[in-house]
C-alpha positions as CSV (number, residue, x, y, z in Angstrom):
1,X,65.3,-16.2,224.0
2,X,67.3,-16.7,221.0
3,X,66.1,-16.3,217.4
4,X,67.4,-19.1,215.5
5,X,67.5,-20.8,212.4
6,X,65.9,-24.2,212.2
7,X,66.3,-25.9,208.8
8,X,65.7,-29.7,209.0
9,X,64.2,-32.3,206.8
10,X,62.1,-34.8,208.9
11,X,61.8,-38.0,208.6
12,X,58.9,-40.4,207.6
13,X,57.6,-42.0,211.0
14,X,54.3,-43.6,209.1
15,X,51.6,-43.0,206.3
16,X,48.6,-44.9,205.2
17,X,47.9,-44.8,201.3
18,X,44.6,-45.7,200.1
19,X,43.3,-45.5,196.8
20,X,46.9,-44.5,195.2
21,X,47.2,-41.6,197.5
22,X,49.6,-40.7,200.1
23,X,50.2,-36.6,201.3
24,X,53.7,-36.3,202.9
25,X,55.0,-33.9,205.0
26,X,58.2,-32.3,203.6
27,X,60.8,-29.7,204.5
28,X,59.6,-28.1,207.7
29,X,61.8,-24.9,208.2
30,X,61.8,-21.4,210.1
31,X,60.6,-18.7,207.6
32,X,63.0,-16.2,206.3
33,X,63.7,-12.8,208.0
34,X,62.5,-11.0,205.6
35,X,59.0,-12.8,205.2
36,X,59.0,-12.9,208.8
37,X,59.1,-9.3,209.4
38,X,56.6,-8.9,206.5
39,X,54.3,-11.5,208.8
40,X,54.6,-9.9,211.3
41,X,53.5,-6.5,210.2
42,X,50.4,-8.5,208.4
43,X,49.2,-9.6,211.6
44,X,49.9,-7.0,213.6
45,X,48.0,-4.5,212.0
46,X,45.1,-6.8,212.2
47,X,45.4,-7.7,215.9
48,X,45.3,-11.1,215.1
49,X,48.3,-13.2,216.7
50,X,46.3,-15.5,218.9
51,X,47.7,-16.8,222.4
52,X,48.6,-20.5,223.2
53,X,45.7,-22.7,224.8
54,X,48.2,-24.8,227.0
55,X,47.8,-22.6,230.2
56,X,50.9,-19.9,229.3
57,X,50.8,-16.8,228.6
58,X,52.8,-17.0,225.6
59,X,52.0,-15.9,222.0
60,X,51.2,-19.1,220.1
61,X,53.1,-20.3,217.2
62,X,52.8,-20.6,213.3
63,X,53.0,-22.8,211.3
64,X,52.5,-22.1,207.6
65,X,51.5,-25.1,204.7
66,X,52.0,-24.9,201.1
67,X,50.4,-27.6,199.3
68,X,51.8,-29.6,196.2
69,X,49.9,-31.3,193.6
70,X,46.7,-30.3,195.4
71,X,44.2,-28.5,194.4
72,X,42.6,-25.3,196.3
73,X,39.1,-27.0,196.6
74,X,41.2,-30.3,198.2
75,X,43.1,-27.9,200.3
76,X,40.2,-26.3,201.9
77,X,39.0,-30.0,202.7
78,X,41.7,-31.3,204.6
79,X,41.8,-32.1,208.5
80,X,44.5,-31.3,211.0
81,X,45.2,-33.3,213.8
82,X,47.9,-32.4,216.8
83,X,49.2,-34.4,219.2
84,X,47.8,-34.6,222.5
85,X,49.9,-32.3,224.0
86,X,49.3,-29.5,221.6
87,X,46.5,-27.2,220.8
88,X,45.6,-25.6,217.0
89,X,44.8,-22.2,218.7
90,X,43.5,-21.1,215.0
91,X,43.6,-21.9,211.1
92,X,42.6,-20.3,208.0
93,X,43.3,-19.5,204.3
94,X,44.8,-15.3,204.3
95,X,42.8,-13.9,201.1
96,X,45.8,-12.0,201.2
97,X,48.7,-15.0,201.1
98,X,49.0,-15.4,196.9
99,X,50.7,-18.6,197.4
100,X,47.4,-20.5,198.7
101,X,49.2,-21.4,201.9
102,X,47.2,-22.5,204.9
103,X,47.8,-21.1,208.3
104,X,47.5,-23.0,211.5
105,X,48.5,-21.4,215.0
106,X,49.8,-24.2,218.1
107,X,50.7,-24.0,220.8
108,X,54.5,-22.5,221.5
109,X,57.1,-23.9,223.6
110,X,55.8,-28.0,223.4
111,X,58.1,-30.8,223.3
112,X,57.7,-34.3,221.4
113,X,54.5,-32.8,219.9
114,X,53.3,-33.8,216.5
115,X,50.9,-32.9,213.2
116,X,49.1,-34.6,210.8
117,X,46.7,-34.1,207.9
118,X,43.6,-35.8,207.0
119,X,41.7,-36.1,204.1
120,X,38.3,-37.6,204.2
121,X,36.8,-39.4,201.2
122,X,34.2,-41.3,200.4
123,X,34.3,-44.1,202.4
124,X,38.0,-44.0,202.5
125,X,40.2,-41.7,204.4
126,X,43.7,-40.4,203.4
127,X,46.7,-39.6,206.0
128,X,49.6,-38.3,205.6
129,X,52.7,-39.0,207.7
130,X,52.9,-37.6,211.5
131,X,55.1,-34.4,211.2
132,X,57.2,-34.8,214.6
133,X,58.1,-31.5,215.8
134,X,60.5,-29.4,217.4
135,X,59.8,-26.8,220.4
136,X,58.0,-23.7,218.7
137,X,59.1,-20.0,219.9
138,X,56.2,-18.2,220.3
139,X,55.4,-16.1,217.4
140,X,57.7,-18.0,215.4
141,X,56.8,-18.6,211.7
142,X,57.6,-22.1,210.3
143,X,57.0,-23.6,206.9
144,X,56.4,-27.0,205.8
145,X,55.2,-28.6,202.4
146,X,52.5,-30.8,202.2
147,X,52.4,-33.0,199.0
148,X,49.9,-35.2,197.1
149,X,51.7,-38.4,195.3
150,X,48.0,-39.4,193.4
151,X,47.9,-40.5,190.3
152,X,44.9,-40.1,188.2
153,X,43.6,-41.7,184.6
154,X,42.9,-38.4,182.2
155,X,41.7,-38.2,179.1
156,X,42.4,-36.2,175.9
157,X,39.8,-35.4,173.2
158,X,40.5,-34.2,170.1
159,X,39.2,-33.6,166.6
160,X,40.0,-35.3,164.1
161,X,41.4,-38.6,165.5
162,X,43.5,-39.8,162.8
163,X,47.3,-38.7,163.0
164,X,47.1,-37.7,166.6
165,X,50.2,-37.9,169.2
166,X,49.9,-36.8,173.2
167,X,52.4,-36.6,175.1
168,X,52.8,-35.8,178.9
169,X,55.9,-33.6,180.0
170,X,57.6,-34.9,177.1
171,X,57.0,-38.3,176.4
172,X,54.7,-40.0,174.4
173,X,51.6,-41.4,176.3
174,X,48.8,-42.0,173.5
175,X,46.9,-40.8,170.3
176,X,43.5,-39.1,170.1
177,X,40.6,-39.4,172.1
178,X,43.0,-42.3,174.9
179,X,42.3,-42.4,178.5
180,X,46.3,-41.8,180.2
181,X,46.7,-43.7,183.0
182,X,48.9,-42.6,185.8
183,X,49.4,-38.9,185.5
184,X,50.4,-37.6,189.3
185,X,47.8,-35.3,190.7
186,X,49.5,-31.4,190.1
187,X,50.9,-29.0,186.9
188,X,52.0,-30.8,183.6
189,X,53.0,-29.6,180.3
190,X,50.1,-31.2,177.7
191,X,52.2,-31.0,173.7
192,X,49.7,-32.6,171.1
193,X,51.1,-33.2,167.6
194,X,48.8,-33.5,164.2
195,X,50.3,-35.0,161.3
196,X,53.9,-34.4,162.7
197,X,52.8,-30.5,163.5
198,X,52.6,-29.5,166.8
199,X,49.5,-28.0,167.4
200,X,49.0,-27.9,171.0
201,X,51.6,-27.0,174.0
202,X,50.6,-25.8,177.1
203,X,50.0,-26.6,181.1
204,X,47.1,-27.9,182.5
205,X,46.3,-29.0,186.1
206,X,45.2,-32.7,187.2
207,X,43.2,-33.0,189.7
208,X,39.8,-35.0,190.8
209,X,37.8,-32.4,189.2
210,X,40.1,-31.9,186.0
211,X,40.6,-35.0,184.2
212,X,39.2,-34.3,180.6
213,X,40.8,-32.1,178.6
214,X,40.0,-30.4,175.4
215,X,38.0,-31.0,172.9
216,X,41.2,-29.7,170.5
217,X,39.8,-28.9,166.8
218,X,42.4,-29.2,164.5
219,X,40.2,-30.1,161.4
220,X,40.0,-27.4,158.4
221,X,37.6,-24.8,158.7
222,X,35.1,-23.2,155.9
223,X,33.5,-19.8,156.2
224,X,29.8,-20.7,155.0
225,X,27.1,-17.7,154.7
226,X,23.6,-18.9,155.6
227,X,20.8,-16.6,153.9
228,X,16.9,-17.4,154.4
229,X,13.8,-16.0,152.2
230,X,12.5,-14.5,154.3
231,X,15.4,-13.5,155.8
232,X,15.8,-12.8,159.9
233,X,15.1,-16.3,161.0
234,X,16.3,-18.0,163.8
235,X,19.4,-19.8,162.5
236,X,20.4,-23.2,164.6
237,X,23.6,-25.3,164.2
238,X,23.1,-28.6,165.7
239,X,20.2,-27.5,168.2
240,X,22.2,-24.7,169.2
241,X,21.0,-20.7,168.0
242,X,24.0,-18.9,166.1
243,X,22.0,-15.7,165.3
244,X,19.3,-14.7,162.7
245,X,19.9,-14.9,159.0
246,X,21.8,-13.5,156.8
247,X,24.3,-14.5,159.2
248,X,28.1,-15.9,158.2
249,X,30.2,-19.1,160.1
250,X,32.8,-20.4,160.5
251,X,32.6,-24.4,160.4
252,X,34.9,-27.0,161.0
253,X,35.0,-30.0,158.2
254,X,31.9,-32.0,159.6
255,X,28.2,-32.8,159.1
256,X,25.8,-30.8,160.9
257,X,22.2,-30.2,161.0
258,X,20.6,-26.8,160.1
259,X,17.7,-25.2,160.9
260,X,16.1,-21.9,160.0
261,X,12.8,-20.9,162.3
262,X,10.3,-17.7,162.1
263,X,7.3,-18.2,163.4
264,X,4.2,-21.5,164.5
265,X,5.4,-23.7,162.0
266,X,7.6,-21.5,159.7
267,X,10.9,-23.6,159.7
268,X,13.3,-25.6,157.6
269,X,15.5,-28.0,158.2
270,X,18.8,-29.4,155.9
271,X,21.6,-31.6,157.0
272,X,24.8,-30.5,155.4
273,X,28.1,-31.6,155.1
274,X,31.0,-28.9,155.1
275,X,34.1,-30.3,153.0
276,X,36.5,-28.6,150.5
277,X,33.7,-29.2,147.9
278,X,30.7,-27.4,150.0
279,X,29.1,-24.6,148.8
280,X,29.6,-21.4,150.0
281,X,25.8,-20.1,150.5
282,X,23.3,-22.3,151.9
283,X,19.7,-20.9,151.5
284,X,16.7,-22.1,153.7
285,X,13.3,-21.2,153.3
286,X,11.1,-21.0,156.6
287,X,7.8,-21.0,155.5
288,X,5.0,-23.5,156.4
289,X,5.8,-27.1,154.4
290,X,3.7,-30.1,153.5
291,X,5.2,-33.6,153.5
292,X,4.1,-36.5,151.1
293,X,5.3,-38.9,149.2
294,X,6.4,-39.4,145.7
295,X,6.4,-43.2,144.0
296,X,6.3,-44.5,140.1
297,X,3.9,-47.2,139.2
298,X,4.9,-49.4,136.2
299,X,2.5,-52.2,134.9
300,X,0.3,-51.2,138.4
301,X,3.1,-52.0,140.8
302,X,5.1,-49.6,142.5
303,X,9.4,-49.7,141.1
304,X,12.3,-48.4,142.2
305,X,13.3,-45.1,140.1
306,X,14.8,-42.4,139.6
307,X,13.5,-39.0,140.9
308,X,14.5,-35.3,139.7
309,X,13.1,-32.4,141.2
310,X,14.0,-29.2,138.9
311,X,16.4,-30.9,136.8
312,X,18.2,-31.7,139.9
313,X,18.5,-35.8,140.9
314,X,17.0,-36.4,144.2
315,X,17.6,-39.7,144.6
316,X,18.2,-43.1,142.7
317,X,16.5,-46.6,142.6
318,X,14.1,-45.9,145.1
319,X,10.4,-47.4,145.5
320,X,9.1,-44.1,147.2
321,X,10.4,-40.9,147.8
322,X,9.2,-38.7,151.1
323,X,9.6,-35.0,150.8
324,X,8.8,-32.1,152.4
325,X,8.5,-29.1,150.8
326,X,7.0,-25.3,150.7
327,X,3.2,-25.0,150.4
328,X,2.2,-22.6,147.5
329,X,5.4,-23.6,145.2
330,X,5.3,-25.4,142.2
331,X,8.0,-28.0,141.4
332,X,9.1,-30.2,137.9
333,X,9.3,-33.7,139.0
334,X,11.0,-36.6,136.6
335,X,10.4,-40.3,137.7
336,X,12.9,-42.0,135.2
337,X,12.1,-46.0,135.2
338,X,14.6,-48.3,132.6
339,X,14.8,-45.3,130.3
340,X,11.0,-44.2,130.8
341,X,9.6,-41.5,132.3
342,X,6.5,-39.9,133.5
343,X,6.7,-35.6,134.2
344,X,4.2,-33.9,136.3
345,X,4.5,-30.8,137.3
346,X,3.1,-30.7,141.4
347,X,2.1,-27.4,143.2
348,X,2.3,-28.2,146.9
349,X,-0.7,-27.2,148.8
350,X,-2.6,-27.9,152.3
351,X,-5.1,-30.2,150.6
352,X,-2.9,-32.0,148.4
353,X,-2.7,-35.9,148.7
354,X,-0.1,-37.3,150.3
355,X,0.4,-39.7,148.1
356,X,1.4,-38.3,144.5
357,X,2.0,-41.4,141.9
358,X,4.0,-41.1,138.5
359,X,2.7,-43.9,136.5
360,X,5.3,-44.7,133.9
361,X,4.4,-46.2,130.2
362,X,7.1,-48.0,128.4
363,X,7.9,-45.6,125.2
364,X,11.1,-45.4,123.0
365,X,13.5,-47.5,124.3
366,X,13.5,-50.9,124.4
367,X,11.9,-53.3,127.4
368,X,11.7,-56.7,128.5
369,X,7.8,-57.8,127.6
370,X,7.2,-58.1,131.7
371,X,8.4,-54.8,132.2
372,X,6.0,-53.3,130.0
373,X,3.3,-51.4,131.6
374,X,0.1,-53.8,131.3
375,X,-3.3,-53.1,132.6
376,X,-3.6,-56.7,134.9
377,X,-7.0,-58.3,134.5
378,X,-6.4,-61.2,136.6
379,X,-10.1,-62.2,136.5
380,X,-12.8,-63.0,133.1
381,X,-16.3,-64.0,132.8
382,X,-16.7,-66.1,129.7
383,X,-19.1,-67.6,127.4
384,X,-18.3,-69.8,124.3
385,X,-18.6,-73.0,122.0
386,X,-17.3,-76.7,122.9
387,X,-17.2,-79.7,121.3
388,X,-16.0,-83.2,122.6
389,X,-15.2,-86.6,121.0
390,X,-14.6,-89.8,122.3
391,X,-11.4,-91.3,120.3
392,X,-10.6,-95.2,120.5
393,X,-7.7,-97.0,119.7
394,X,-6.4,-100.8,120.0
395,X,-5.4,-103.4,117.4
396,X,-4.6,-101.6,114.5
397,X,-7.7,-99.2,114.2
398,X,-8.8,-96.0,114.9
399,X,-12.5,-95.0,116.0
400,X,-13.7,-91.5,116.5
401,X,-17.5,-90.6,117.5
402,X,-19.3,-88.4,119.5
403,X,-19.6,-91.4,122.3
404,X,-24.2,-90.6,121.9
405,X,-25.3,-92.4,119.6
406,X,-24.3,-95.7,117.6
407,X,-23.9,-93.8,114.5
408,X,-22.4,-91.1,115.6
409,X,-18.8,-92.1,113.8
410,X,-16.3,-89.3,113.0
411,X,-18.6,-87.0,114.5
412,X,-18.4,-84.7,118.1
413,X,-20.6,-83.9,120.8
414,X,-21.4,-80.2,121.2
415,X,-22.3,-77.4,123.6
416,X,-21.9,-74.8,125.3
417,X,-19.8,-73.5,128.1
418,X,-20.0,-70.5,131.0
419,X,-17.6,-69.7,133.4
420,X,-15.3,-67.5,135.4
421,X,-11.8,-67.9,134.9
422,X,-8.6,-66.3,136.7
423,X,-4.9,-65.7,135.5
424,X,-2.9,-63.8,137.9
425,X,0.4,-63.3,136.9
426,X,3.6,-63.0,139.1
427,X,6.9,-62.1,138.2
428,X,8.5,-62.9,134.4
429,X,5.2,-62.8,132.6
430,X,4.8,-66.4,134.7
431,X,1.4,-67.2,136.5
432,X,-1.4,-69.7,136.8
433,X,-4.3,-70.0,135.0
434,X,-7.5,-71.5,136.2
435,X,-11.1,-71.3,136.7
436,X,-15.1,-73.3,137.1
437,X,-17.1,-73.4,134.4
438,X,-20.5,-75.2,133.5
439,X,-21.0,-77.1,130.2
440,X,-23.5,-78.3,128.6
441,X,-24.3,-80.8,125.5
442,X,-27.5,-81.2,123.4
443,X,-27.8,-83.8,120.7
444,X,-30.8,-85.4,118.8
445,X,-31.3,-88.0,116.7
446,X,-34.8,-89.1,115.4
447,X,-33.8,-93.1,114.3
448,X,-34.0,-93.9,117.6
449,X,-37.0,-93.7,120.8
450,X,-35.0,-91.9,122.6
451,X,-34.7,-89.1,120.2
452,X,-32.5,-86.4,122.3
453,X,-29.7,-86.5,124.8
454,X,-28.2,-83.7,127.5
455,X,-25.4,-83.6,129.3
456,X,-24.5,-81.2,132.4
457,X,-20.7,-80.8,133.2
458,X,-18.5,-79.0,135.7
459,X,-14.7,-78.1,134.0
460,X,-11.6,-77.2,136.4
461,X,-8.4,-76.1,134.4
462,X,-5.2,-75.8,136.1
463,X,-2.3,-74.6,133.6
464,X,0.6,-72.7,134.1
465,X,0.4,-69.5,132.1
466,X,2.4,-66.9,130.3
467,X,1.6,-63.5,129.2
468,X,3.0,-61.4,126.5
469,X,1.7,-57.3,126.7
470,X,2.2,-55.7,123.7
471,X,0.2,-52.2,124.8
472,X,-1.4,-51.5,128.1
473,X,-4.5,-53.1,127.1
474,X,-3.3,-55.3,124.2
475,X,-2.0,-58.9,125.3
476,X,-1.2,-62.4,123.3
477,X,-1.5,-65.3,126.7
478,X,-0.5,-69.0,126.3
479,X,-1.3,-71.6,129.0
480,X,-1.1,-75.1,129.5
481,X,-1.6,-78.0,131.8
482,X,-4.3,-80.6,133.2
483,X,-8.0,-80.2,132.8
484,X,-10.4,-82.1,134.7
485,X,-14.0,-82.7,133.6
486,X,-17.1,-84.1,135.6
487,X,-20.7,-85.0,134.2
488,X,-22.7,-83.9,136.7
489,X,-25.8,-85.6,135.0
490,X,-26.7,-87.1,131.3
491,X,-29.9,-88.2,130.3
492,X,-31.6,-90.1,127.1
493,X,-35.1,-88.6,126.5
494,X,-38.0,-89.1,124.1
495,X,-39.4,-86.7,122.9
496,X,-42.7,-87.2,123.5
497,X,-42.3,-88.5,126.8
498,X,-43.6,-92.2,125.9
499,X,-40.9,-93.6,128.1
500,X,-39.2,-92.5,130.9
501,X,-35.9,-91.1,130.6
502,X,-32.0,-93.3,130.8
503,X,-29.5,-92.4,132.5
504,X,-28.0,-94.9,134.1
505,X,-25.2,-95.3,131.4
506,X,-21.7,-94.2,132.5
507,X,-18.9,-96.8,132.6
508,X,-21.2,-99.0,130.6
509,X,-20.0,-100.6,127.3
510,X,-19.8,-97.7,124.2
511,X,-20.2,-95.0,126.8
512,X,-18.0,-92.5,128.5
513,X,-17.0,-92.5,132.0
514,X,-18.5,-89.7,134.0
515,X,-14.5,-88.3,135.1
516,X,-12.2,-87.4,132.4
517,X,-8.9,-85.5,132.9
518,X,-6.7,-84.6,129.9
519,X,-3.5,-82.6,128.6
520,X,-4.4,-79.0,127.9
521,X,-2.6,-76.3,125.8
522,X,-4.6,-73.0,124.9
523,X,-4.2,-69.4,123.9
524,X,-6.2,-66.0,124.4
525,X,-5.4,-62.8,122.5
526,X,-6.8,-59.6,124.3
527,X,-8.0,-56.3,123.3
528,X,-9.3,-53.9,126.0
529,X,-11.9,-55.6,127.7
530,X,-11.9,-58.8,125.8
531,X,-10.1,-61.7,125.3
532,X,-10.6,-64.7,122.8
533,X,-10.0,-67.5,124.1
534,X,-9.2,-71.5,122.1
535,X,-8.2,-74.4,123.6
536,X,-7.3,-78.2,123.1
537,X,-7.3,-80.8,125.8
538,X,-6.5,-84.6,124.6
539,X,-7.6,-87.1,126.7
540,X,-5.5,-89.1,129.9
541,X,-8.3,-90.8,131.2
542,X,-9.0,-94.3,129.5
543,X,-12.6,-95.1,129.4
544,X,-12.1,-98.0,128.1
545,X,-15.8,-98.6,126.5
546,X,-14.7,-101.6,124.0
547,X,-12.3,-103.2,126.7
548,X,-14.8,-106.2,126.3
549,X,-14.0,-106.4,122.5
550,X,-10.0,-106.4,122.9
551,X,-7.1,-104.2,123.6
552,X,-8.4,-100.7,123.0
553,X,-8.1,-97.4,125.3
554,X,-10.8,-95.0,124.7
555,X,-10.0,-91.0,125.6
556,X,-12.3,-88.3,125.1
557,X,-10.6,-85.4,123.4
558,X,-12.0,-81.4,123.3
559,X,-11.8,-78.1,121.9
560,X,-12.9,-74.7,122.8
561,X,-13.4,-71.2,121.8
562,X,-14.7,-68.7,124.1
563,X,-15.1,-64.3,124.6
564,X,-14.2,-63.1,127.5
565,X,-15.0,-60.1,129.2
566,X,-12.2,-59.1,131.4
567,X,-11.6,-56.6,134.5
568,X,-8.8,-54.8,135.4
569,X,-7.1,-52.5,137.4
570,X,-7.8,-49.6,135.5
């Protein structure tokens, strides 16, 4: 039989693409001479031409297939199928073909036979077009491409983002860290430019299981030396181990998180930022640590402040503070508050509390009076003097008395008074004063049978109140507002108990109503523990006790002065 030549391009009978994907069959020719004869020696040395399957005796034929923009591990996954009429006697990858072709022996000597190629997915299969072809001499050697037209989305990752160009085999497809749609499956040349540099220029290979490409680090890089006391301790860069201290790195511009390890709870931990600025050295100190937290007090409530550790500023303007730090050292600390301050020096230890207050005082500079540091004694028990007078105008005149007895003109009733009284303060030096206290009266007069006269009285103030501190203990208070006053019980008595005792006599003519509310203003000056207090309270309530005699209004006016004993915080 005649060698020949074949060289023929075939044409597309049909294909199925799914997915994006179509394989084609392309330029199926008789291999060269010299590869042939190459082959053949191959094989024969092996022993390993294998016969046709169709009933002759004939040698089969081969038919080698290089693949195009497919990858090895698709390659090895695709499915042959012949025609009917023709048998794959055998098929394999040679370990010893360097061009990744696949080998599949048929049947020789077969007319209107075909081949196709199959690769199965999931849940979708991709063919290629049938590959009619001609009648095969036995051991002939034919080849035939088989190509891939897929296009796949990748994506480029690099570091920093800003001023970033991609480009795919020379033109322009996106900027940093962009999925690229489109790319065909196969060998493309990757250029990345960085601020109009090129950087990056090389080939990589698309396929399904090489999409993502880099990460490419262009950023500036810092050589930092990391040095630990004790040194040899475990040194980790973002949870990953670099090597034992003193060790020197190489970092790109960034922020990352150090830590230095030795032993059960020998560690520390920094996060650092590497920048033209950095330092060079970073020290860490694994030894055992105690955390707790550091806050300044000013007039008993916590502020925000300044903190400085070593003469170095920690933080600023902060109400607390948390920090962790080596047991058995011994550190300066600065809480710095509007120009005050409060130093304490603080050795760190197992048993220390975890809370460690700087209570600031306000010293030489100037404050608002709120922001002075004050002792608070929102609460006093007090005991003083009172005196009351009934006051009634109308007409033209003026009466005062002490509203007992009928000559009692220009005079006051008087007494004493107990209570509890209360003056929280908020914000500003602003808060409310209030309290309960008892009063009581005595009087006497011996004109009369019913010789003496007591009175029992419940007092509510509500005032709003301001507060001045001058010292932590020392404080000037005004407050004013409403009072309102109740005689619980009054009674006329003789004596000598001759007749029984009146005091069914509120709301009658010349006498007092048992309510009274009046207008209050008052004042207390304090010194440690105690406060003096005085206070006026002209009457609202009309009484009117000579309404029967013409137009008069009758108000009972008072005035107190009373020592407090006051608690405070401290």
């Amino acid at each position: 039989m005649k060698k020949y030549i074949i060289t023929m391009t075939l044409c597309l009978c049909f294909f199925l693409q799914i997915n994006g994907q179509e394989l084609l069959f392309k330029d199926f020719k008789t291999t060269s001479v010299n590869e042939t004869t190459q082959t053949y020696n191959l094989l024969n040395s092996r022993g390993a031409w294998p016969d046709s399957q169709n009933g002759s005796d004939q040698p089969s034929a081969l038919i080698r297939v290089t693949f195009e923009n497919i990858s090895v591990e698709e390659a090895q996954g695709i499915e042959y199928k012949t025609s009917p009429n023709m048998n794959i006697c055998d098929k394999k990858f040679w370990e010893q073909d360097k061009t990744k072709r696949f080998w599949i022996w048929v049947d020789s000597n077969i007319k209107n036979a075909y081949i196709e190629a199959i690769l199965p997915g999931k849940g979708e299969t991709t063919h290629s077009n049938r590959l009619d072809i001609p009648v095969l001499e036995p051991k002939g050697i034919y080849e035939v491409t088989l190509k891939s037209d897929k296009k796949l989305t990748i994506h480029v990752k690099t570091m920093p983002e800003d001023g970033v160009k991609v480009f795919i085999d020379g033109y322009l497809k996106g900027n940093a860290n962009s999925d690229i749609p489109n790319i065909r499956v196969g060998n493309h040349v990757l250029t990345i430019s960085h601020k109009g540099q090129e950087k990056v220029n090389e080939t990589i290979s698309v396929s399904e299981s090489s999409v993502s490409f880099g990460p490419y680090d262009f950023r500036e890089r810092k050589t930092v030396e990391f040095k630990s006391a004790p040194k040899g301790a475990a040194l980790y860069i973002n949870g990953e181990m670099k090597g034992t201290t003193p060790l020197k790195l190489e970092l790109a511009y960034d922020n990352y998180n150090v830590e230095a390890k030795l032993g059960p709870g020998e560690y520390d931990q920094q996060a650092i930022t590497i920048n033209a600025a950095s330092p060079t050295e970073i020290k860490m100190e694994p030894i055992r640590k105690k955390t707790f937290e550091a806050f300044a007090t000013y007039n008993g409530k916590k502020v925000d402040a300044d903190l400085y550790i070593d003469g170095k500023q920690e933080g600023s303007q902060r109400s607390s503070y948390t920090l962790t730090k080596p047991i058995g050292k011994t550190y300066s600390m600065n809480m710095i508050y509007y120009g005050n301050s409060r130093k304490r020096k603080i050795k760190v230890a197992d048993d220390m509390s975890v809370e460690q207050e700087f209570k600031i005082s306000a010293r030489n500079s100037f404050v608002w009076p709120w922001q002075r540091e004050y002792d608070a004694c929102p609460v006093g028990i007090s005991i003083g003097y009172v005196s009351k007078q009934l006051v009634t105008k109308g007409e033209g005149e003026k009466y005062k008395e002490n509203g007992v007895w009928d000559d009692g003109e220009g005079k006051s009733l008087h007494g004493m008074q107990f209570g509890l009284h209360f003056q929280p303060c908020l914000s500003w030096g602003l808060g409310l004063y209030s309290g309960l206290f008892y009063e009581l009266y005595m009087s006497s007069n011996d004109e009369y049978d019913y010789d003496e006269f007591m009175e029992h009285c419940i007092y509510i103030p509500v005032h709003a109140y301001y507060r001045l501190p001058f010292a932590n203990k020392i404080a000037l208070s005004i407050h004013g507002g409403l009072g309102f006053n109740y005689s619980v019980h009054g009674a006329y008595t003789d004596s000598e108990d001759t007749i029984e005792d009146y005091t069914d006599f509120y709301g009658e003519d010349a006498f007092p109503k048992r309510f009274n509310m009046a207008a209050e203003i008052g004042a207390g000056f304090r010194v440690g523990p105690v406060q003096i207090n005085a206070q006026y309270s002209k009457g609202i309530t009309n009484h009117k006790s000579y309404e029967s005699l013409g137009d008069y209004k009758t108000t009972q006016n008072k005035l107190s002065l009373s020592v407090s004993y006051v608690i405070g915080s401290n």
